[in-house]
Every structure is written in C-alpha cells, then in structure tokens.
C-alpha positions as CSV (number, residue, x, y, z in Angstrom):
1,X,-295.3,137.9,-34.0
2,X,-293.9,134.4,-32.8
3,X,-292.8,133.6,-36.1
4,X,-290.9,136.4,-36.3
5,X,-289.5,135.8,-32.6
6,X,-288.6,132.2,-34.0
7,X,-286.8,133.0,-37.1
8,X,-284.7,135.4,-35.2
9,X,-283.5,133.1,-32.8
10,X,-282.9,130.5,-35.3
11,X,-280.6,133.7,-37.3
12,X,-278.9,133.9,-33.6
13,X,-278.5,130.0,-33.4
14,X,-277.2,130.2,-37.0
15,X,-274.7,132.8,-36.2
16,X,-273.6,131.4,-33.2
17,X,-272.7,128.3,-34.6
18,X,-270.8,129.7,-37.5
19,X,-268.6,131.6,-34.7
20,X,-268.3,128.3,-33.4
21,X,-267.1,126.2,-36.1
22,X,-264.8,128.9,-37.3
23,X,-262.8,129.0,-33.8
24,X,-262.7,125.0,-33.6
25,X,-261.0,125.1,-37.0
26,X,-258.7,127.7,-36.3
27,X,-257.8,126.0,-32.7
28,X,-257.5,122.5,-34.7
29,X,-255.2,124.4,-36.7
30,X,-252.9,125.5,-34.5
31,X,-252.7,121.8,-32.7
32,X,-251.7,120.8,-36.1
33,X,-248.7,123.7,-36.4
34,X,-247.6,122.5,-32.7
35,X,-249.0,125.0,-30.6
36,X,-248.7,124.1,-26.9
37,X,-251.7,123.6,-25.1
38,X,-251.4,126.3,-22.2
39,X,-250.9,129.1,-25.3
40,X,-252.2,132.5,-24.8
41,X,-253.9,131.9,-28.2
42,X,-255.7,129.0,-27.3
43,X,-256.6,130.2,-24.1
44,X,-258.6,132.8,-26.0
45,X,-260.1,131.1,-28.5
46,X,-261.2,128.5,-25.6
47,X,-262.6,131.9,-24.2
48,X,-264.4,133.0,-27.3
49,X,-265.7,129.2,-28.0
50,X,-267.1,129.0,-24.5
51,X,-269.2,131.9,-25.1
52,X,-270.5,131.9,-28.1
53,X,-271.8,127.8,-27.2
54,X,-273.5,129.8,-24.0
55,X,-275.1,132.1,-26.2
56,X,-276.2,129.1,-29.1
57,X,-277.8,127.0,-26.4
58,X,-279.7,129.9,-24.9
59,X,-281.0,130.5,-27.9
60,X,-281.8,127.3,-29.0
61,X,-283.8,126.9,-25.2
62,X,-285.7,129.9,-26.4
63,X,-286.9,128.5,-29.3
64,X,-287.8,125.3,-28.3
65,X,-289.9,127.1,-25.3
66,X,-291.4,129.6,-28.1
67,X,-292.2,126.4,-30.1
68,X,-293.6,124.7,-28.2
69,X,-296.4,127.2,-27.8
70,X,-297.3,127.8,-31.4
C-alpha cells in the first residue's frame, strides 16, 4: 500500500512541476515580447506559479516522510 502511496505522490510531484515549467516559459516569454512587469498577465501566472510550487513541495514532504518509513 505504501508503494502505491509513493508513486502517487511522485505522479503529483511530476504533474506539478510540469505546471510549473510551462508557466515559467510562458512568463519568460512575455518578458521577452516586453510585457511590463506589474501586467495583469503576469500577475496571474505569478498566481498560478505560486501555487502549483505549494502544492509540488507538499508533495514532495509527503514522500520523503512516507519514505523514510519503508
């Protein structure tokens, strides 16, 4: 049952971190076209960032605690 537990935090991890690299690219994006810094846009993709990187480290905290008891 742990095993199972671990693999689908590290999917959670995984899919948190895909979020994550997708909205830094985006955002590095529109730096690059000029987009001032105080944007609406960037505002919420700072939003979106901030909680998916919330929800990644949680999830990697639960694994390493679930780990650590195998």
């Amino acid at each position: 049952m742990k095993k199972l537990k671990l693999w689908i935090l590290s999917v959670k991890i995984e899919w948190h971190w895909w979020f994550i690299m997708r909205i830094r690219r985006k955002g590095n994006s529109l730096l690059r076209k000029g987009m001032p810094l105080s944007s609406q846009k960037l505002y919420y993709l700072n939003r979106s960032l901030s909680s998916h990187s919330t929800k990644a480290l949680k999830a990697q905290s639960a694994y390493s605690r679930l780990s650590k008891t195998l």
